[in-house]
Residue, then its C-alpha position, 0 to 999 in steps of 0.5 A: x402899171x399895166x401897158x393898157x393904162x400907161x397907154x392911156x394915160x400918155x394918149x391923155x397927156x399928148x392930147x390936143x398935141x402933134x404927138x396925139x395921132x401916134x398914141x392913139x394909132x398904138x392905144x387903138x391898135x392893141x385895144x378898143x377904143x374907148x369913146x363912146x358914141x352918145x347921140x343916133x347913130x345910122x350904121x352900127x358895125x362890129x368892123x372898122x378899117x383896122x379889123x378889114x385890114x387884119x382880116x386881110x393880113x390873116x388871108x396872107x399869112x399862110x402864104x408867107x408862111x409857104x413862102x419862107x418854106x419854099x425860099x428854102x427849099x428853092x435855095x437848096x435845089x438850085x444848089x445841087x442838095x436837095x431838102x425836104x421841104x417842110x424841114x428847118x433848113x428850108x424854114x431857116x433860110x427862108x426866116x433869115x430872107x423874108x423876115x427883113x423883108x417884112x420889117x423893113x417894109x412895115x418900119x420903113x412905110x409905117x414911119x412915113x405914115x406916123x411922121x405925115x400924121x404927126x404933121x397934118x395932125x390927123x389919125x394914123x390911116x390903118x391902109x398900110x397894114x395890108x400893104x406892108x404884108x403884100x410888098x414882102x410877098x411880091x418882090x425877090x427874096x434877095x432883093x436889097x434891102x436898101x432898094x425895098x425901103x427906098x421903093x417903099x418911102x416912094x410908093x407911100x409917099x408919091x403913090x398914096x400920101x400925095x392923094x391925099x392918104x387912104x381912101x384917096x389913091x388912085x393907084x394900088x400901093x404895093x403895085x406901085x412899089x413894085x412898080x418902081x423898083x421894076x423900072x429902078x432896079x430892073x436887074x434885080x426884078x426880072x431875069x432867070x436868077x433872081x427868084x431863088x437865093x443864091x442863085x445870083x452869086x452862083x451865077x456870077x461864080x460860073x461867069x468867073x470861071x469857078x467850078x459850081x456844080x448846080x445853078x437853077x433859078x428861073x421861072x415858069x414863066x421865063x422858061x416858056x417866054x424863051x420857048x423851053x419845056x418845063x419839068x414842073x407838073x401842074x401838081x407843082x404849080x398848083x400847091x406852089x413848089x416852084x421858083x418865084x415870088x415869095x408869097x404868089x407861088x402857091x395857087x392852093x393857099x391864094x384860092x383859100x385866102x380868096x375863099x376867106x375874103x368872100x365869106x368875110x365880105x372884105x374881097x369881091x368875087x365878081x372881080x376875082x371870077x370875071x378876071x379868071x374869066x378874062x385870063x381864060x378867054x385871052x388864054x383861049x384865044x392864044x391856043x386857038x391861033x396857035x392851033x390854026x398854024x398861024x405860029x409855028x414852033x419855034x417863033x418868038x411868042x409860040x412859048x407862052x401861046x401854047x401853054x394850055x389856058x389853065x396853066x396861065x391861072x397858076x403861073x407868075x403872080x396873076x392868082x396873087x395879083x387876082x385875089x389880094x390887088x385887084x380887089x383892092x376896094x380903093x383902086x377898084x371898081x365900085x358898082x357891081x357891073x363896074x367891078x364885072x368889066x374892070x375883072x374881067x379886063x385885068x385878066x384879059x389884058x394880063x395874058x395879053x402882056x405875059x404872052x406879047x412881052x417876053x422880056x417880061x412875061x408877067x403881066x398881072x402888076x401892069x394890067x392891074x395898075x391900068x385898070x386901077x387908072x379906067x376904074x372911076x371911068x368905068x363907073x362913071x359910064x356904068x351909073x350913067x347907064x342906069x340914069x339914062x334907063x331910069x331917066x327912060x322908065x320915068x317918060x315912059x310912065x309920065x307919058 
């Protein structure tokens, strides 16, 4: 008996069931439904949610791919024995961090959205499919494990299911998972040696006394938030070879993705553009005070002030956060012009943060999720807008 009719006929043994949702999301998950729709329909589409998602998940697998290679590589120049980059070692240590990384995550937030389907008794929502890609991509690679699933029980959880599912949240899931384990477990989410692996044991090992030749883990961003020079070129930034987040190093393989949701239509490019558009005005306006002499070399926030503009658009997670959150059509804005303002402000008040809080000097996560908040008010002074301007046209006609 094939896989296709034994899932079959299970879905029509637990039909009417409380087990019913959980065959039909792996029946409908492997293939096409097969109902068919027998009176007028309005819209007809090839796509569904589950196909937008996938679309979604094929934009971010190069950067998990990159992200594996560069886990590596990293681990390898922090520890004094350099390798090349696209080599085995690399690849392995990079599989052997980042993969429980992914299972945990999709096992630990998939199981919460079987067990909430299995008690309303309603169809398994496909919105975590994304979301269980992006949380692996944006959190350390030496993260525990046991912090990555409670993290995640409680970004479904609080975060979506308590909304009312998907399509109902008002804040961005993987954002408010990694938001959580920002504020929970900050130690592991910030500082100079939790972005490369083993760069926290090493660390503790100097603090001990032993005899370690080489230790190196910090971000661009955190070398500049304390005010030293980098010795990575814009080369490096751009195509990723830099300490990081697993998914959100490599600017090259984001623009391609980005690219890849416009042309699929599943992304905005009014959002994406108007946010670098705001990073680029807020990163203007930073160089122009630094020029001006209005701080000096040396003061607490010269470091990323005087970083060019453009280096703003390939440092940190604003090109991640810019193309695979903000764009998130849930959370964000819904007209057209909404999506302009609300882009626009996410790159804005991004830089603002990065430069202002050198104790944590990416902002994209927090700018995000607040503009995720002022999305609906956004649109609502956007559609009352063009009421009053058609309330005004129609007087002007009947006058």
């Amino acid at each position: 008996m094939s896989l296709k009719s034994t899932l079959h006929n299970l879905k029509e043994k637990y039909k009417g069931t409380k087990m019913a949702p959980a065959f039909n999301a792996l029946h409908t998950f492997l293939y096409m439904p097969n109902d068919t729709t027998h009176g007028g329909t309005h819209i007809k589409a090839a796509d569904d949610l589950k196909r937008t998602m996938n679309i979604v998940i094929m934009a971010l697998v190069p950067c998990l791919i990159f992200g594996m290679f560069n886990a590596g590589y990293q681990h390898y120049i922090s520890a004094g024995a350099p390798v090349d980059f696209l080599s085995w070692d690399a690849f392995y240590i990079g599989l052997i961090k980042v993969l429980p990384l992914v299972i945990v995550s999709y096992g630990v937030g998939l199981g919460i959205e079987f067990l909430f389907a299995t008690i309303k008794g309603h169809e398994v929502e496909e919105g975590y499919l994304v979301t269980g890609m992006l949380v692996p991509l944006i959190v350390p690679v030496d993260l525990p494990l046991w912090m990555l699933a409670v993290a995640v029980a409680f970004g479904v959880v609080i975060g979506k299911e308590v909304f009312g599912g998907t399509g109902m949240n008002i804040l961005n899931p993987a954002l408010t998972i990694r938001a959580f384990l920002f504020f929970a477990y900050p130690t592991w989410m910030s500082g100079d040696k939790v972005w490369v692996h083993g760069a926290v044991e090493r660390a503790n090992e100097i603090a001990s006394g032993a005899n370690v030749d080489a230790m190196s883990g910090e971000t661009i961003l955190g070398s500049l938030a304390q005010g030293q020079t980098i010795d990575y070129t814009w080369m490096d930034m751009f195509y990723g070879f830099i300490p990081g987040s697993v998914g959100e190093t490599s600017t090259f393989l984001i623009l391609l993705g980005g690219l890849f949701l416009i042309f699929t239509k599943i992304g905005s490019w009014r959002i994406m553009l108007s946010s670098v558009l705001g990073a680029i005005a807020m990163g203007l306006i930073f160089n122009g005070v630094v020029s001006s002499g209005w701080i000096v070399e040396g003061s607490k926030f010269y470091g990323l002030m005087s970083a060019p503009f453009w280096h703003h658009l390939l440092i940190g997670g604003f090109a991640f956060g810019t193309v695979f959150m903000a764009t998130d059509p849930v959370t964000a804005s819904q007209t057209n012009k909404g999506k302009w303002i609300y882009g626009f402000l996410v790159g804005f008040i991004s830089i603002l943060i990065r430069v202002f809080n050198p104790a944590y000097p990416e902002g994209v996560m927090l700018a995000i999720l607040l503009m995720n908040v002022f999305a609906p008010t956004i649109d609502h002074y956007v559609v009352q807008g063009n009421v009053k301007k058609r309330m005004k046209r129609l007087k002007a006609k009947t006058a």
